[in-house]
Rosetta silent file (secondary structure, phi, psi, omega in degrees, C-alpha in Angstrom):
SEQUENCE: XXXXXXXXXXXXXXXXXXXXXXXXXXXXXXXXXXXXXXXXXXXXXXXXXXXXXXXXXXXXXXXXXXXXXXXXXXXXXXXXXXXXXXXXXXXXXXXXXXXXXXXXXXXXXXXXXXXXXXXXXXXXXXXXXXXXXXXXXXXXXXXXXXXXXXXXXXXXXXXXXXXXXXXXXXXXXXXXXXXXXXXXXXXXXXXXXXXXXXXXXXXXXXXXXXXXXXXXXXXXXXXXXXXXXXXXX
SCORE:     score description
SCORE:     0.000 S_00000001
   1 L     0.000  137.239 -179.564  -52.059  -14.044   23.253 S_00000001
   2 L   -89.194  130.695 -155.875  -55.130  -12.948   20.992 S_00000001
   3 L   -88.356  113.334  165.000  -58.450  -12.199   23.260 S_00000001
   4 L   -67.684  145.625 -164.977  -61.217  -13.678   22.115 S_00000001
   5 L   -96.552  136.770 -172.183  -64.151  -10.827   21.729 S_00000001
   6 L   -76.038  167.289 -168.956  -67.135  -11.713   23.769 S_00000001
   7 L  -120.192  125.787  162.533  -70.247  -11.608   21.858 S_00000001
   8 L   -38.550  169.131  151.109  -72.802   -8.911   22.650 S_00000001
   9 L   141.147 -178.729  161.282  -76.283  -10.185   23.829 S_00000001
  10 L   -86.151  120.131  142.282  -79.250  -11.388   26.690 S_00000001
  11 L  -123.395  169.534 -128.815  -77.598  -14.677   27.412 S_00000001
  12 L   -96.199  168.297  177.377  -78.670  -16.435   30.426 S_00000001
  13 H   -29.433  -73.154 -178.501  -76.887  -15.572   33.794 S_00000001
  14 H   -36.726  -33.074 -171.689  -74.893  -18.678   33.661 S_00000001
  15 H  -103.827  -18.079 -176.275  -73.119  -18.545   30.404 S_00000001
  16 H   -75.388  -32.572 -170.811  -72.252  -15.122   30.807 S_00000001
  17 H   -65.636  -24.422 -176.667  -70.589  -15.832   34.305 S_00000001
  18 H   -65.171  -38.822  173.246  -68.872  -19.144   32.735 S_00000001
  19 H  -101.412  -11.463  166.340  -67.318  -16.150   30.220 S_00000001
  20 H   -79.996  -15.577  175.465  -66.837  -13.988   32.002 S_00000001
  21 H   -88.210  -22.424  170.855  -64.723  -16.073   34.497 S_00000001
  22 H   -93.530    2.522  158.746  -62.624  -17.855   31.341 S_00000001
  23 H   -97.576   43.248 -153.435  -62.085  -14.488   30.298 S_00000001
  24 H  -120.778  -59.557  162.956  -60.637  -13.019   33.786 S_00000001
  25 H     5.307  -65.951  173.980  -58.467  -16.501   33.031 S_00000001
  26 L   -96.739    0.189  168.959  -56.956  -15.600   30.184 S_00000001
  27 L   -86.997  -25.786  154.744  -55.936  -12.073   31.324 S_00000001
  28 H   -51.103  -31.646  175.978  -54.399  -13.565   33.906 S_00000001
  29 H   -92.269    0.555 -131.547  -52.222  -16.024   31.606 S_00000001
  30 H  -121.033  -61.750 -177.483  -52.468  -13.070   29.109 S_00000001
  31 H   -69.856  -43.716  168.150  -50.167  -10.588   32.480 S_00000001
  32 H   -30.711  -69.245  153.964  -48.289  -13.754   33.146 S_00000001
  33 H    15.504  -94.042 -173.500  -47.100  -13.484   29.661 S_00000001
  34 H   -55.956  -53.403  173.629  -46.053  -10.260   29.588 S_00000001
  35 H   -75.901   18.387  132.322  -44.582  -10.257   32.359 S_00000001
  36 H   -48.984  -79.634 -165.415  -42.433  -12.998   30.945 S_00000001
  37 H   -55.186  -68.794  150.087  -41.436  -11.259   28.293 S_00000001
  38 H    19.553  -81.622 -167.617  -41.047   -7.888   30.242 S_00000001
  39 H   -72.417  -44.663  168.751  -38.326   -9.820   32.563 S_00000001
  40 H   -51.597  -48.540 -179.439  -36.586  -11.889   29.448 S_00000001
  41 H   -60.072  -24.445  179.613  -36.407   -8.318   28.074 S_00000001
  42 H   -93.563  -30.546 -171.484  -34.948   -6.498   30.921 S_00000001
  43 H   -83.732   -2.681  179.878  -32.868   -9.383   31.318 S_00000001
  44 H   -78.770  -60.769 -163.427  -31.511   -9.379   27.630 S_00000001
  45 H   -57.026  -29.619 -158.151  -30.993   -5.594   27.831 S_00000001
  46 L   -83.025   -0.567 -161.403  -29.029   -5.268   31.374 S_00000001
  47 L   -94.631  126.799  179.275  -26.766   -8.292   30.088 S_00000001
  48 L   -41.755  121.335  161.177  -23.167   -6.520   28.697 S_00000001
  49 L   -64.782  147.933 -178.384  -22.617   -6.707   25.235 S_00000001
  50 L   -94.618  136.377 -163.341  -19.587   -9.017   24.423 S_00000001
  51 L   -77.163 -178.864 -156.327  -16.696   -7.071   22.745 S_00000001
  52 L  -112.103  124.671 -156.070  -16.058   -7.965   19.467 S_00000001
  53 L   -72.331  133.154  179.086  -12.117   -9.516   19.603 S_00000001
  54 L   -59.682  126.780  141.591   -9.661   -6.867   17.968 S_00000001
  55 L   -33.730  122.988 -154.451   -8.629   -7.649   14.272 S_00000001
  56 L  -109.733  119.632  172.153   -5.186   -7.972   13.287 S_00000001
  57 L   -69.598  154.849 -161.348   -4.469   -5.290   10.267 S_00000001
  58 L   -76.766  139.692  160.743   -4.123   -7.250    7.293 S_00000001
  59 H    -1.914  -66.310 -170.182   -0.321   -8.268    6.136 S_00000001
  60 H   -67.197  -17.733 -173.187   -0.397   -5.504    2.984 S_00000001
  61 H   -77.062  -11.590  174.586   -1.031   -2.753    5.331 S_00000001
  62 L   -90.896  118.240 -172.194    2.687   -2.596    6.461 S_00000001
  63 H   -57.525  -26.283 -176.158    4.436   -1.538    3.612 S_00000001
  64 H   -86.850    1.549  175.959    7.794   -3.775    4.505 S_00000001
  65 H   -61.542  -39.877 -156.679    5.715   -6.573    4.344 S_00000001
  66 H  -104.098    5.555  179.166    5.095   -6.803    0.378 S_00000001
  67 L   -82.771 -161.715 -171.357    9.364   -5.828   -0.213 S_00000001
  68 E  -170.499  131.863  156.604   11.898   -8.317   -1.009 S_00000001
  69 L   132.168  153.288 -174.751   15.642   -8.732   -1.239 S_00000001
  70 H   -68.193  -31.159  176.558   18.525   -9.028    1.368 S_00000001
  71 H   -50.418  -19.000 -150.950   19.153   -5.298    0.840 S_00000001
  72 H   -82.849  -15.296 -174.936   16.155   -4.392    2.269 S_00000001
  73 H   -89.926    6.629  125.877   17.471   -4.956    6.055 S_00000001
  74 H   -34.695  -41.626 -110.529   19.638   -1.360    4.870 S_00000001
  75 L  -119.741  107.718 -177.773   16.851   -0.069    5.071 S_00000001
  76 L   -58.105  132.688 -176.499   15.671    2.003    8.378 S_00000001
  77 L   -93.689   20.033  165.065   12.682    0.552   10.656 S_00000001
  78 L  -161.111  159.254  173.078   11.564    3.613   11.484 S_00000001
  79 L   109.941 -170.078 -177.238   11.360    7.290   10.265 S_00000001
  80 L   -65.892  -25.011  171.927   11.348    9.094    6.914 S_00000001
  81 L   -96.446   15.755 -165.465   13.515    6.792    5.329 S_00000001
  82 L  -103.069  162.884  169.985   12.234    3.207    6.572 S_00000001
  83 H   -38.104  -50.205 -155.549    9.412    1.740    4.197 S_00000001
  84 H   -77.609  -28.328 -164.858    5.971    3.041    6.583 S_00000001
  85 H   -82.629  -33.311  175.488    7.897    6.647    6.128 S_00000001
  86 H   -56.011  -29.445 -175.981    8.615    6.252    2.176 S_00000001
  87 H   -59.350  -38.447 -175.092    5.147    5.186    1.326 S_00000001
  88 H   -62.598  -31.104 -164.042    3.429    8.779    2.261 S_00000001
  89 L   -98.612  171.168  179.113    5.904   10.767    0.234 S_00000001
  90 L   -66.008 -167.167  173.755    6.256   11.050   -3.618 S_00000001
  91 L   -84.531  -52.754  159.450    9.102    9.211   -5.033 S_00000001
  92 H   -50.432  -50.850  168.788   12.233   11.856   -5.300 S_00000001
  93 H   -70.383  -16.386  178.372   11.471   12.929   -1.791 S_00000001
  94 H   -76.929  -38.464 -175.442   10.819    9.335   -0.524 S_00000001
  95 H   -59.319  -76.501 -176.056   14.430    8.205   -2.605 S_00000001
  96 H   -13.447  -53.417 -150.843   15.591   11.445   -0.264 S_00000001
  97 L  -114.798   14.896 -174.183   15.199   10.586    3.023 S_00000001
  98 L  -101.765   95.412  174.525   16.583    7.035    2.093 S_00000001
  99 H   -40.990  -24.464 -177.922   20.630    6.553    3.244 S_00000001
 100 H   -57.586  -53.096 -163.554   20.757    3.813    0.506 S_00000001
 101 H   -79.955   14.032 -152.515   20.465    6.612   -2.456 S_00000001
 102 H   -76.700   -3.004  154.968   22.183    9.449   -1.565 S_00000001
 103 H   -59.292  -40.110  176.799   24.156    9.467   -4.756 S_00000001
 104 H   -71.196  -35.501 -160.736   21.288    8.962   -7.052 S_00000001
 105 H   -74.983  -31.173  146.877   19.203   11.794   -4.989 S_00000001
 106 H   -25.632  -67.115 -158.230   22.444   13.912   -5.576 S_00000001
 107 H   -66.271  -11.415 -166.507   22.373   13.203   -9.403 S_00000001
 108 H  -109.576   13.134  158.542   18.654   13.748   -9.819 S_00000001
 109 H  -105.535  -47.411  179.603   18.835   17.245   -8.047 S_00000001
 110 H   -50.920  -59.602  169.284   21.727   18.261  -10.166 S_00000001
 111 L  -101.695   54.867  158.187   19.795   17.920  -13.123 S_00000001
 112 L    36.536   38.259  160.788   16.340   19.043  -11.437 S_00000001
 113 L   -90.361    7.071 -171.613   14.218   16.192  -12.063 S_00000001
 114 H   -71.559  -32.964  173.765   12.861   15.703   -8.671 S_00000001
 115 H   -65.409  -37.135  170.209   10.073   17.559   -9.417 S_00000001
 116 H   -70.240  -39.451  155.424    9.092   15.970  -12.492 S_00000001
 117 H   -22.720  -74.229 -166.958    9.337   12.870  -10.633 S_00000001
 118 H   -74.323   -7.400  178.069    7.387   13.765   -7.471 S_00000001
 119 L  -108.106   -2.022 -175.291    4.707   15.080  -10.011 S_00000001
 120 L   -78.636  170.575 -152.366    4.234   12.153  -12.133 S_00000001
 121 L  -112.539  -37.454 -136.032    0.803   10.021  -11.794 S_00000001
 122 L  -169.437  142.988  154.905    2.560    6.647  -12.048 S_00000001
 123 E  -179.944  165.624 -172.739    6.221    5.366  -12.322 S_00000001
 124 E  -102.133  108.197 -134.822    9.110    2.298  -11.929 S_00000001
 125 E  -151.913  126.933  165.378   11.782    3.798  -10.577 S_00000001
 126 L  -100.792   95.958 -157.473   15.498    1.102  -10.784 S_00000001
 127 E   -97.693   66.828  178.225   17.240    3.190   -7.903 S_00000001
 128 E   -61.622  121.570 -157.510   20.863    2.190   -8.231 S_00000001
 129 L   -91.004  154.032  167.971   22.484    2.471   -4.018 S_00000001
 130 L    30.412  -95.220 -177.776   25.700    4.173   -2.967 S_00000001
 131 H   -34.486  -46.899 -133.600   28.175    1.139   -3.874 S_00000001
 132 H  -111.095  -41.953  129.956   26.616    0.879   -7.087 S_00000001
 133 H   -30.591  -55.980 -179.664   27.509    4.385   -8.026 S_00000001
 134 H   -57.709  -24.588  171.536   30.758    4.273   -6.413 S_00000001
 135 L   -55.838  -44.847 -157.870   32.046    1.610   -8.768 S_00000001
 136 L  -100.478   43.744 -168.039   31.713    3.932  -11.535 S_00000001
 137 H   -58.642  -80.221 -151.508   32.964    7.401   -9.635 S_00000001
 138 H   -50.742  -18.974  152.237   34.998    8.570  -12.238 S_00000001
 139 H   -97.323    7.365  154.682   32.409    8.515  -14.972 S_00000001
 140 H   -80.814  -38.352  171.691   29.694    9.900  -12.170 S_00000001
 141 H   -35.656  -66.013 -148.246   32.180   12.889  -11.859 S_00000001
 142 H   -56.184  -44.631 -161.178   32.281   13.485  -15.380 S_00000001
 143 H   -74.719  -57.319 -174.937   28.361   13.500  -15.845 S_00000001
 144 H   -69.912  -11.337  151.055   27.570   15.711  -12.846 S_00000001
 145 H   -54.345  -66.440 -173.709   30.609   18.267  -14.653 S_00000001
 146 H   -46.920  -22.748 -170.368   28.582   17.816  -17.881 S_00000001
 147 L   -74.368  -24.981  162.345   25.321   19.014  -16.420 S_00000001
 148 L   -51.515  -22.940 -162.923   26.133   22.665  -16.677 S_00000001
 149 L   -80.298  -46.621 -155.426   27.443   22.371  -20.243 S_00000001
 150 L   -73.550  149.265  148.511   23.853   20.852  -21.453 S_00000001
 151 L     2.669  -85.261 -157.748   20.762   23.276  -22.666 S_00000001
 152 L  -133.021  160.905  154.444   19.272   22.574  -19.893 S_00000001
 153 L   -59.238    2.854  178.343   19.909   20.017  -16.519 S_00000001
 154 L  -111.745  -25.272 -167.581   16.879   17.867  -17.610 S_00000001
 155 L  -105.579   -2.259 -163.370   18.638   17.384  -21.070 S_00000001
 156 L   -85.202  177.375  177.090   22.243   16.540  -19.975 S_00000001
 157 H   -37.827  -61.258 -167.420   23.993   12.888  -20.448 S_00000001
 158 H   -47.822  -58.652  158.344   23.219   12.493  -17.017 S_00000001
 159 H   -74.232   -8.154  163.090   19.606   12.966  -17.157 S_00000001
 160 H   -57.023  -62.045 -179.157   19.367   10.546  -19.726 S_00000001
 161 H   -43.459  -62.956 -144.524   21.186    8.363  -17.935 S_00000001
 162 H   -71.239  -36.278 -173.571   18.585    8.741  -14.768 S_00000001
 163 L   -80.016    3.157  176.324   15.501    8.395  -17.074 S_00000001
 164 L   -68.980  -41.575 -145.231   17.193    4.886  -18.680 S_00000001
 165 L   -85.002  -10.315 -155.258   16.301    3.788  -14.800 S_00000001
 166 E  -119.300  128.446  163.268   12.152    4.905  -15.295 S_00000001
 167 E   -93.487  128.057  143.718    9.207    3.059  -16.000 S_00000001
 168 L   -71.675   18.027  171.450    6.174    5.005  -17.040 S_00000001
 169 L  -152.684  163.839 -162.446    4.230    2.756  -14.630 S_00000001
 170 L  -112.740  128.289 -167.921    4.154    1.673  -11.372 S_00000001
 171 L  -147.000  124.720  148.794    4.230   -2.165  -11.659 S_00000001
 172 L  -112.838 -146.770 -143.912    4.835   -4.869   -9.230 S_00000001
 173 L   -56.443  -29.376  179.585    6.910   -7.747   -9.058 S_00000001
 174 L   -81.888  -22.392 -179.651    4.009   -9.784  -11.482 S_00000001
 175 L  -126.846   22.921 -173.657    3.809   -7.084  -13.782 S_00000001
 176 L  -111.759   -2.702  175.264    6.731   -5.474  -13.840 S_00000001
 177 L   -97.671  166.592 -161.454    9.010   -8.288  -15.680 S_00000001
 178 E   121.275  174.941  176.311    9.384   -8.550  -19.235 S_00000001
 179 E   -63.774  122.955  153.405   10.417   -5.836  -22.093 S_00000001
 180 E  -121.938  138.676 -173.446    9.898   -2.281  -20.668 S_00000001
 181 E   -75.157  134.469 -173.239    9.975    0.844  -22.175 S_00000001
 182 E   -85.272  178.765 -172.427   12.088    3.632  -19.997 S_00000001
 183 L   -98.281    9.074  176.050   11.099    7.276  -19.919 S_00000001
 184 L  -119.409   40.857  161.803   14.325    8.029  -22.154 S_00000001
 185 L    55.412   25.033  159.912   12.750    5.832  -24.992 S_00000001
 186 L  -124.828 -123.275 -166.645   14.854    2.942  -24.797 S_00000001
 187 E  -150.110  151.230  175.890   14.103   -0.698  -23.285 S_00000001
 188 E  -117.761  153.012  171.929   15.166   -2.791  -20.213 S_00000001
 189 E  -132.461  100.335  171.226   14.419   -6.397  -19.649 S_00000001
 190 E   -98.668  138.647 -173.709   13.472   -7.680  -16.454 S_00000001
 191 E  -134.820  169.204 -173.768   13.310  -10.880  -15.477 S_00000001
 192 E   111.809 -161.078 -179.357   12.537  -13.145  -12.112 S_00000001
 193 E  -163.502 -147.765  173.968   10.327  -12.488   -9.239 S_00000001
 194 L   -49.945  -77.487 -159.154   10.530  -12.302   -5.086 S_00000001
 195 L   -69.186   30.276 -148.841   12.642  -14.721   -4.928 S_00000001
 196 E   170.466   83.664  160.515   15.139  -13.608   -7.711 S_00000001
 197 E  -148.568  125.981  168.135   15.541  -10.466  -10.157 S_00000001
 198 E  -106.381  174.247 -162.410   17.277   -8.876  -12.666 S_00000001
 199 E  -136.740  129.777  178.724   17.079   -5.646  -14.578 S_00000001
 200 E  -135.641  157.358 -173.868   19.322   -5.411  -17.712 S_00000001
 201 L  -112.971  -18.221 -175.423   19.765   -2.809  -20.627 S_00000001
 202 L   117.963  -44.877 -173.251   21.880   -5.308  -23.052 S_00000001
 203 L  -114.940  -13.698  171.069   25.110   -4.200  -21.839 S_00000001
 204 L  -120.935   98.478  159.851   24.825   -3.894  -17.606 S_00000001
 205 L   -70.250  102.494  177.144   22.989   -6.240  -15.775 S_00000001
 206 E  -104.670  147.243  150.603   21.743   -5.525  -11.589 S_00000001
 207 E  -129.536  152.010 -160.079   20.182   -7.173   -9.763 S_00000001
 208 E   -53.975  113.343  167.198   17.237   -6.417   -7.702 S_00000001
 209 E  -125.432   52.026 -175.869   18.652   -6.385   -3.884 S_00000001
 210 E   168.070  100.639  175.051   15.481   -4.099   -2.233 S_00000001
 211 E  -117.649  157.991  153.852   12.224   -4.762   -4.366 S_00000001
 212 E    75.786   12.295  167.797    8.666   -3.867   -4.582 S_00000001
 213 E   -68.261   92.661 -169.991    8.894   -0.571   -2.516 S_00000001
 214 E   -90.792  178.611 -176.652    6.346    1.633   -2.374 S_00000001
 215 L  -143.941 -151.583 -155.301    5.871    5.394   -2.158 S_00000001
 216 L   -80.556  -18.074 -173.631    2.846    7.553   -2.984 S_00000001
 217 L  -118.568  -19.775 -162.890    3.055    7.467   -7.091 S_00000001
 218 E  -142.474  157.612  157.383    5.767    4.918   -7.471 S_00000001
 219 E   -37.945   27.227 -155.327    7.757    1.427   -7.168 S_00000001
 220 E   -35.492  148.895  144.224   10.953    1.457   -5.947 S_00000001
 221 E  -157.863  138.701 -159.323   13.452   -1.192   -6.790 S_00000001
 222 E   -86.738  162.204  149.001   16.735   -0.680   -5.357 S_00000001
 223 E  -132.717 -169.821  178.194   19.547   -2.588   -7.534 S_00000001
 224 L  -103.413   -1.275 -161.771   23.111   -2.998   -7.668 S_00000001
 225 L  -123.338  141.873  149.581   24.259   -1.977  -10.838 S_00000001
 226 L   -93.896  111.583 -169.590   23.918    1.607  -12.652 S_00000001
 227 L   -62.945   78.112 -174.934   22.175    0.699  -15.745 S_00000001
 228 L  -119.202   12.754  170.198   24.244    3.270  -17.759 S_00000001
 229 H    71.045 -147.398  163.656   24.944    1.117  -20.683 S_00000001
 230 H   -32.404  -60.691 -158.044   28.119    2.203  -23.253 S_00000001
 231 H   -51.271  -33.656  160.467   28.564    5.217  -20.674 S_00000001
 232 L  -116.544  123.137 -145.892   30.377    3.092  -18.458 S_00000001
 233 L   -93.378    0.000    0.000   34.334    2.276  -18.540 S_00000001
């Protein structure tokens, strides 16, 4: 409450006692007051803040959330090779620790691309599993023979072959259909989405059964086919 200020002066007996008694008044409504507020104030502070109801992490933060494809329940739900363990690592070591690939993660040690993999900034990676290798044993024999013969193990048949499977970008399911160039400079065509996709070269056509996987630089998408074109009888 604002005090009114008494005015100096002689004023007669009467008027001073008349102010001085409505100002004893208003210090009295003036300590009421406060000690209003005072007590609202103690009683706002002692009363327990109310927690604030726990948050559900958002959908996208579980990485098996955003895959797709019936293949994907292959796929371990916990550990180095399950989706939450693949995301942390780089893409050759995430494809490692996966039981779907262990053919491809053979062939891509043989000719000693995991590192160029795991060092790339970005990539697409068409991960053809086991079965999908296994059709075509007798010309995977031949190619992991050949890799000694080439220059170098980054230059054999083989590694050709692996880099037909590589996007220079890591694209998902909306931006990854369409014409794409591979990292061994020829072209794939994917087409579809979630619910539906294939990845073709012109002469072998897979399809997507494990999509949309991530790791720390790249996409996975598992298929079914190995996209090795003419190479395979």
């Amino acid at each position: 409450m604002k005090l009114q200020t008494l005015r100096r002066g002689t004023a007669a007996a009467a008027i001073l006692t008349m102010s001085v008694t409505l100002a004893a008044c208003g210090s009295d409504d003036s300590d009421s007051e406060a000690g209003s507020d005072t007590s609202s104030s103690a009683t706002t502070e002692e009363s327990p803040a109310e927690e604030a109801p726990e948050e559900e992490p958002p959908a996208e933060a579980d990485p098996a959330a955003q895959t797709f494809g019936d293949g994907c329940a292959e796929v371990p739900t916990d550990g180095d090779g399950s989706f939450a363990g693949m995301v942390d690592d780089p893409v050759a070591t995430a494809a490692s620790n996966n039981p779907l690939l262990k053919t491809l993660v053979a062939a891509v040690g043989a000719t000693e691309l995991g590192d160029t993999l795991n060092g790339a900034p970005e990539l697409t990676v068409f991960a053809p599993y086991d079965p999908a290798f296994a059709e075509i044993q007798g010309t995977v024999d031949e190619l992991l023979a050949g890799v000694p013969e080439a220059e170098t193990p980054a230059t054999s048949p083989l590694a050709q072959i692996l880099a037909h499977h590589v996007l220079g970008e890591n694209a998902d399911p909306a931006a990854v259909a369409g014409e794409k160039a591979t990292l061994n400079g020829d072209m794939l065509t994917i087409e579809g989405d979630e619910t539906g996709m294939t990845v073709s070269d012109g002469t072998v056509t897979a399809n997507v059964i494990c999509g949309n996987i991530p790791t720390a630089n790249a996409t996975v998408y598992v298929i079914d086919k190995v996209l090795a074109g003419a190479t395979v009888k």
